[in-house]
C-alpha positions as CSV (number, residue, x, y, z in Angstrom):
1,X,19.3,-49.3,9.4
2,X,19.2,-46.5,11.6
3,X,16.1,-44.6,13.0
4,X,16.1,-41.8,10.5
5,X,16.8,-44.4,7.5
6,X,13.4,-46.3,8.7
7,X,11.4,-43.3,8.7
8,X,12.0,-42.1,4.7
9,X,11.9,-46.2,3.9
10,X,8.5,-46.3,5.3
11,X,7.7,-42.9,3.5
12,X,9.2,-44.1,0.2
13,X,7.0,-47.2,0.2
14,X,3.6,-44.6,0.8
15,X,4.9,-43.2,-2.5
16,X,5.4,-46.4,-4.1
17,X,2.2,-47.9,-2.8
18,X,0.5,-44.4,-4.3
19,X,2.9,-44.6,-7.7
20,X,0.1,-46.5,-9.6
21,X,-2.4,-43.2,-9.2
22,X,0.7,-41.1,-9.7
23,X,1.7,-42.8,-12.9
24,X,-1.2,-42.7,-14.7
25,X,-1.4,-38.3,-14.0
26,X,-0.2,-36.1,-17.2
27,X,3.4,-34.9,-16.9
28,X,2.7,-31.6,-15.3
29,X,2.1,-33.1,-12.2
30,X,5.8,-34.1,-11.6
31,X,6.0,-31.0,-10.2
32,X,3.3,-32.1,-7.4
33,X,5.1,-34.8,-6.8
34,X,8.5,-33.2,-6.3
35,X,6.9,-31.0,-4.2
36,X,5.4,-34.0,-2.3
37,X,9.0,-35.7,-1.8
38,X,10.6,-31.9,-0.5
39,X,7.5,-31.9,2.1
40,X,8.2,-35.6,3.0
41,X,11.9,-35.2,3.4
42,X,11.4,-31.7,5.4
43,X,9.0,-34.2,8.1
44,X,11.7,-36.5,9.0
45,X,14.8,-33.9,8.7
46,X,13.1,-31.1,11.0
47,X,11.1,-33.3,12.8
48,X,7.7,-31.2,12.6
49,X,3.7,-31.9,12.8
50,X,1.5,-31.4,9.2
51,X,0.7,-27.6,9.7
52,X,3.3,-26.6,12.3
53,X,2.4,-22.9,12.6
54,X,6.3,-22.7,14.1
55,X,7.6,-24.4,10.4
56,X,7.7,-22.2,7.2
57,X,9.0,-23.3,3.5
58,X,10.2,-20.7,1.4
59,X,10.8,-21.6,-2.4
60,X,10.7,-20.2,-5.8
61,X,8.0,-22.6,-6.7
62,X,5.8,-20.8,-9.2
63,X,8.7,-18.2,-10.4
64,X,11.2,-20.9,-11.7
65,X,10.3,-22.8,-15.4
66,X,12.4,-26.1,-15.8
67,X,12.3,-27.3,-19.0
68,X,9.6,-25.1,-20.4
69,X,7.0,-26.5,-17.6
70,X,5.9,-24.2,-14.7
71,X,6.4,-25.1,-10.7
72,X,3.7,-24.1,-9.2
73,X,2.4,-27.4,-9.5
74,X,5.1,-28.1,-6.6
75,X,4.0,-26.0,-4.0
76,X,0.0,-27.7,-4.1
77,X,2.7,-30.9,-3.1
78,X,4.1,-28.7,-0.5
79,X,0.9,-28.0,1.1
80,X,-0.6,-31.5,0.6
81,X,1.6,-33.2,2.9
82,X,2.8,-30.7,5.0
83,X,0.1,-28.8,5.6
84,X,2.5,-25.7,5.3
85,X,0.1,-23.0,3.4
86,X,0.3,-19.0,2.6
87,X,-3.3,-18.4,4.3
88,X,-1.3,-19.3,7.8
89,X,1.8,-17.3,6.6
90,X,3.6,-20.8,6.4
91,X,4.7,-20.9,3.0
92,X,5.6,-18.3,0.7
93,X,6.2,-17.8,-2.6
94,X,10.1,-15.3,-3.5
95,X,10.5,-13.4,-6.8
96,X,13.0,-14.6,-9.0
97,X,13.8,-15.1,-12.7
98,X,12.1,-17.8,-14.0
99,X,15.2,-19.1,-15.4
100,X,16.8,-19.5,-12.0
101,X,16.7,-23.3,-10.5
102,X,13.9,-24.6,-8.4
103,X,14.5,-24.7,-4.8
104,X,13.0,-25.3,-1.4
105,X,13.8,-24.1,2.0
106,X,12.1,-25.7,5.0
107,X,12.8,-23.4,8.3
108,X,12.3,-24.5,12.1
109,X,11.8,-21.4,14.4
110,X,12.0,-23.6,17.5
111,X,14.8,-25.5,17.0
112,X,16.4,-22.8,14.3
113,X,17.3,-25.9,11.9
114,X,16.5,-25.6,8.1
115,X,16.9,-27.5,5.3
116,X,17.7,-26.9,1.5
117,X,16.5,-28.7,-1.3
118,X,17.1,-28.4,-4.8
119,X,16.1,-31.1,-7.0
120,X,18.7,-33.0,-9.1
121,X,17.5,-32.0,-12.7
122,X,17.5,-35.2,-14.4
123,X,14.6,-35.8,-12.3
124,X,12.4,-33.3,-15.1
125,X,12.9,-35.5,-17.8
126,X,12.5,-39.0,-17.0
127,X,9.7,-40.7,-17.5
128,X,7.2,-41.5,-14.9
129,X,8.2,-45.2,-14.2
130,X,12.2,-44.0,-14.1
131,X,10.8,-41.6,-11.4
132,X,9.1,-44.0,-9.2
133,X,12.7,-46.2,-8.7
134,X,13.9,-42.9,-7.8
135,X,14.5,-42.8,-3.8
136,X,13.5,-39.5,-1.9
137,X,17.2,-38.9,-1.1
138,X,18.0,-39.1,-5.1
139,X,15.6,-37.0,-6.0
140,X,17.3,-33.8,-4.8
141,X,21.2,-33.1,-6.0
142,X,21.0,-30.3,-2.8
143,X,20.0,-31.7,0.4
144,X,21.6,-29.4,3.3
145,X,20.5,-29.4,7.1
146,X,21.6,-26.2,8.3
147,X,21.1,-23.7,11.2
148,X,19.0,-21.1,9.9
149,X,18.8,-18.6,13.3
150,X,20.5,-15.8,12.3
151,X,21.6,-15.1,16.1
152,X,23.2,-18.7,16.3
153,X,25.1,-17.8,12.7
154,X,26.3,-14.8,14.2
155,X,27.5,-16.6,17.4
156,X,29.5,-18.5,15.8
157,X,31.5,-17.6,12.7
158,X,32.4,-21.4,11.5
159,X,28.3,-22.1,11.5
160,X,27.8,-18.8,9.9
161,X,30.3,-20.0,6.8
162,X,28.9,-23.5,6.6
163,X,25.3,-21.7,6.3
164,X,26.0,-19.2,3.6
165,X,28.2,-21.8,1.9
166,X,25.5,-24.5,1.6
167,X,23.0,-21.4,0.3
168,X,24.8,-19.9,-1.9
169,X,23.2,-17.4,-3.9
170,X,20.2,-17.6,-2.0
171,X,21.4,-17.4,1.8
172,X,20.4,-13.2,1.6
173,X,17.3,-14.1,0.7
174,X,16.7,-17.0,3.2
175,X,18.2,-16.1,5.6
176,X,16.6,-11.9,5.7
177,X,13.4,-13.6,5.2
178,X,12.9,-16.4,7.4
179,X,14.5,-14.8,10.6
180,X,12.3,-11.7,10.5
181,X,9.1,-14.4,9.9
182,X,10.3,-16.3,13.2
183,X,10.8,-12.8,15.0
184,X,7.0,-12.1,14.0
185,X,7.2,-10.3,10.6
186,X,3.5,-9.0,9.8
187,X,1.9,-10.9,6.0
188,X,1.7,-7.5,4.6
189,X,6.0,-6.9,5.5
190,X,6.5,-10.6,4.1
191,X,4.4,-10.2,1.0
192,X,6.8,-6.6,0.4
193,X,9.6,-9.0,1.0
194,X,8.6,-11.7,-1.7
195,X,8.7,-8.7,-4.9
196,X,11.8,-7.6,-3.6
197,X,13.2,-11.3,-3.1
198,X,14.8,-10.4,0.8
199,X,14.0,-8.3,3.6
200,X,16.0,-5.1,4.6
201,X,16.3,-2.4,6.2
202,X,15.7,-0.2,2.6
203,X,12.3,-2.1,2.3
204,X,11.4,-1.2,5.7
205,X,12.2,1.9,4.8
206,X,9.3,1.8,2.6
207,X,7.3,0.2,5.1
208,X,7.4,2.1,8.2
209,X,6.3,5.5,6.1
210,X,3.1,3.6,4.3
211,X,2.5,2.8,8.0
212,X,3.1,6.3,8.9
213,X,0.6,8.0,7.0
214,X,-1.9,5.5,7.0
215,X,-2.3,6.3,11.0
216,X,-2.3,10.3,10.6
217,X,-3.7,10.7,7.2
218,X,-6.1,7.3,7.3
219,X,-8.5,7.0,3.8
220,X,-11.7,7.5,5.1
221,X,-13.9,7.1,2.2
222,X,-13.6,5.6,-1.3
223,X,-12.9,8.8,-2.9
224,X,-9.7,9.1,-0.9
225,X,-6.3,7.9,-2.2
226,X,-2.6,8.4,-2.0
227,X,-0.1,10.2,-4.1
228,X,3.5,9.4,-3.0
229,X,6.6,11.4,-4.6
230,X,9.9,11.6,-3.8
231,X,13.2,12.1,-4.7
232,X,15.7,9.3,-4.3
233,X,14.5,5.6,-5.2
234,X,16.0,2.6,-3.6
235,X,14.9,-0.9,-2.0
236,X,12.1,1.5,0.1
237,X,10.1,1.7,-3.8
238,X,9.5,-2.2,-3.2
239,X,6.9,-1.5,-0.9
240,X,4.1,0.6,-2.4
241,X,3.7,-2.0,-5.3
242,X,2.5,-4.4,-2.6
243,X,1.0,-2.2,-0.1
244,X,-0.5,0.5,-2.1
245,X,-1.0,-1.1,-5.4
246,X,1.3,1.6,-6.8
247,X,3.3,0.0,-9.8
248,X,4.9,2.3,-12.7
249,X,2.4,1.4,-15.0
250,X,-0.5,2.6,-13.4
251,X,1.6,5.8,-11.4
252,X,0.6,7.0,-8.1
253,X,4.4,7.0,-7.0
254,X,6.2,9.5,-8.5
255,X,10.0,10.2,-8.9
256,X,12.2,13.2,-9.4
257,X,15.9,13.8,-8.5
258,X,17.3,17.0,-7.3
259,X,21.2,18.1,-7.0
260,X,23.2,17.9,-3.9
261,X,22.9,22.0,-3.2
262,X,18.9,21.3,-3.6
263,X,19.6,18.2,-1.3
264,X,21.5,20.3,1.2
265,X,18.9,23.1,1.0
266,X,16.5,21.1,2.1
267,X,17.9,19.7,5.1
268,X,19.0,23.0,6.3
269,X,15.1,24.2,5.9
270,X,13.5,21.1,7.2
271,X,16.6,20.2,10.1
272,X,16.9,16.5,8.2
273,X,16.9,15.2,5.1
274,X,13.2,14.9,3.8
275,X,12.4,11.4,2.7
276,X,9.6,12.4,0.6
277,X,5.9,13.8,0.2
278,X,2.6,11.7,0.8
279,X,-1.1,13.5,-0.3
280,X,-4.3,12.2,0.7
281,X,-6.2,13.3,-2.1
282,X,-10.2,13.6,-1.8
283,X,-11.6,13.2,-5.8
284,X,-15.3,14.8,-4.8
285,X,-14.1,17.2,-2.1
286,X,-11.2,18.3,-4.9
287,X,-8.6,19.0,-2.2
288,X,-6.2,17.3,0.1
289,X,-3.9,16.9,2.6
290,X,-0.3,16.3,2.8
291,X,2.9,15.7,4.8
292,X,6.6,16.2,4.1
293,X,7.9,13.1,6.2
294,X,11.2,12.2,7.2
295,X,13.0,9.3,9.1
296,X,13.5,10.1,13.2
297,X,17.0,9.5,13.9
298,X,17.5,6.5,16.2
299,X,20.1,5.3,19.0
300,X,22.4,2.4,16.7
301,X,21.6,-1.2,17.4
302,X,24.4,-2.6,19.3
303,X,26.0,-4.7,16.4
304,X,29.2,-6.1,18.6
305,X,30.7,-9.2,16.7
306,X,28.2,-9.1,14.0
307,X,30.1,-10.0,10.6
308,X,29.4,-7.3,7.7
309,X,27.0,-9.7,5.7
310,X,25.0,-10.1,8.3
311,X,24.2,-6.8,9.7
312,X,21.2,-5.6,7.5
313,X,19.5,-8.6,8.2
314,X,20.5,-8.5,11.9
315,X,18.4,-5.0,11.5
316,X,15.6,-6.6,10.4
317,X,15.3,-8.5,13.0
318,X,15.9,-6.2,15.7
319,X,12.8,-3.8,13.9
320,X,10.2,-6.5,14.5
321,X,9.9,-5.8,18.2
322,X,8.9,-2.4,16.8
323,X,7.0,-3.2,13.5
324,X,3.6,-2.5,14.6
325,X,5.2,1.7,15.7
326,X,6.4,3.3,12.8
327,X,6.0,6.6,14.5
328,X,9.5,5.5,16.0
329,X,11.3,5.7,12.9
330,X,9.2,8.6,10.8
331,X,7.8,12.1,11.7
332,X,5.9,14.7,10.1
333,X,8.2,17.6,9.0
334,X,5.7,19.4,7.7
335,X,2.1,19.2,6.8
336,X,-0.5,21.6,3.8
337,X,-3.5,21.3,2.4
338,X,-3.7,21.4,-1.3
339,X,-6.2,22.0,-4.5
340,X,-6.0,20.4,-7.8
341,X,-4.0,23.0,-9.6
342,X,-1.2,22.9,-6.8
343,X,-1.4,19.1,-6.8
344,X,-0.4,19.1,-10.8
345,X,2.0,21.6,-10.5
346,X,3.3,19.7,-7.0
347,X,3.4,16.2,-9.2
348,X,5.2,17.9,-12.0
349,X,7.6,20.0,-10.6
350,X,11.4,19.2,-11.1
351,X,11.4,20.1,-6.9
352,X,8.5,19.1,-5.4
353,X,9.4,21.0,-2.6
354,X,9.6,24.1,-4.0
355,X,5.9,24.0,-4.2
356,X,5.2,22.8,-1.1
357,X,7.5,25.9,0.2
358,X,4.6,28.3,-1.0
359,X,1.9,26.4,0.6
């Protein structure tokens, strides 16, 4: 029995020594437990201390339903023996459907090592003394120790293939996400990231304006707030349901489309494209300010030898040395004042811009 066998023997027979307790728990807290064994197995594979600020786990815990029976119950294993947690930005929680399967992904910045789990599904429906003879290693029908450093993928194409082929349908999301965490991806970016279920350069998109305009147009007082509109939608919408609390239920961010000669108009006016229109609107004062914004046009990253699926991520990653400046990747085209009536008209106006031209 080698080293690494000893270690998850002498972790199996915690569990066993704790089955007992375990046993005598309702069914929903399989789920605990599973997330328990994922944690344990996550220890001895990536070789990490309980709360390793340099360790995340990324899962769908709390999205997926097995069986008719929720999972979040799996992440409060998670954090029990791991220590791994969302408060430290060490565990986090991805949007997808909830009839996708459950699965964990333990990522070590330092060492660039991560580990898949998915659990074998039998393991849902046994019953609680079948599950206690079930050994950590047979509890998961996915086991993969990968490298997860997107700059060691890219270096070399065989890892690269083994990664993404031991991922699957997840390795976008996992692999976007964790890489920009490890390259120091703020909570507010990563909590953008989890609604949209990966991290690129369309959602920073989003990102760097909200940033934008909250450092020249800043709410000052409670009876400030934001209307965004614009007139294309794409992966940059993800953001303002996180950031701003905008969702389509409750407006705020509001859409309209234009045709290419209105397209092309405006980039003749303006000199670029405009990406869209924020207002800081003041409810007592009844007026506000606004800014036609658009995106600053930026040397290329150098993006020698770096395969096609991996270049948006590869982006990603390059932006966090620049997160915390979004004044390098927006600008102010032009800026108005505004009353109520213009403010209507400007929200319900098939171009937006052609109110703003008056202004």
């Amino acid at each position: 029995m080698n080293t690494h066998q000893k270690f998850l023997f002498a972790l199996l027979i915690a569990a066993l020594l704790c089955a007992p307790a375990l046993a005598s728990l309702p069914d929903a807290n399989r789920m605990e437990e599973i997330g328990q064994r994922a944690a344990y197995t996550a220890l001895s594979e990536l070789q990490f201390s309980k709360g390793d600020p340099g360790v995340m786990v990324l899962t769908n815990a709390g999205r997926a339903v097995v069986n008719g029976q929720t999972t979040e119950r799996a992440i409060s294993g998670i954090t029990k023996i791991s220590g791994l947690q969302n408060g430290d930005s060490t565990l986090w929680t991805v949007n997808r459907a909830e009839w996708k399967p459950l699965w964990f992904y333990f990522y070590n910045k330092y060492t660039g090592k991560g580990l898949f789990l998915e659990p074998d599904t039998a393991v849902y429906t046994m019953s609680k003394a079948e599950f206690s003879q079930v050994s950590f290693d047979d509890t998961f029908s996915t086991r993969a120790l990968v490298i997860g450093d997107l700059l060691k993928i890219i270096a070399d194409s065989d890892v690269g293939n083994q990664t993404r082929d031991a991922l699957g349908g997840e390795s976008n999301s996992i692999i976007s996400i964790t890489n920009a965490w490890a390259h120091g991806a703020p909570y507010d970016l990563m909590a953008a990231a989890m609604l949209h279920n990966h991290l690129c350069p369309g959602l920073l998109g989003g990102y760097f304006p909200i940033k934008y305009v909250e450092k020249v147009l800043p709410i000052e007082n409670s009876a400030q707030s934001y209307t965004y509109i614009t007139t294309s939608t794409s992966c940059k919408e993800d953001a303002y349901p996180v950031l701003w609390d905008m969702t389509p239920g409750k407006g705020g961010a509001i859409v309209h489309s234009l045709s290419e000669n209105e397209t092309a108009a405006l980039k003749e006016e303006y000199g670029s494209s405009p990406r869209g229109i924020f207002v800081r609107w003041d409810s007592r004062a009844k007026s506000g300010t606004g800014i036609v914004f658009g995106s600053v046009t930026q040397a290329s990253t150098a993006e020698n030898n770096v395969p096609e699926w991996a270049a948006k991520p590869y982006r990603v990653v390059m932006s966090m040395a620049t997160i915390d400046k979004p004044e390098l990747s927006v600008s102010t085209l032009k800026t108005f004042t505004i009353d109520q009536e213009t403010l209507s008209e400007l929200k319900s106006a098939a171009n937006p811009y052609s109110v703003i031209a008056n202004l």
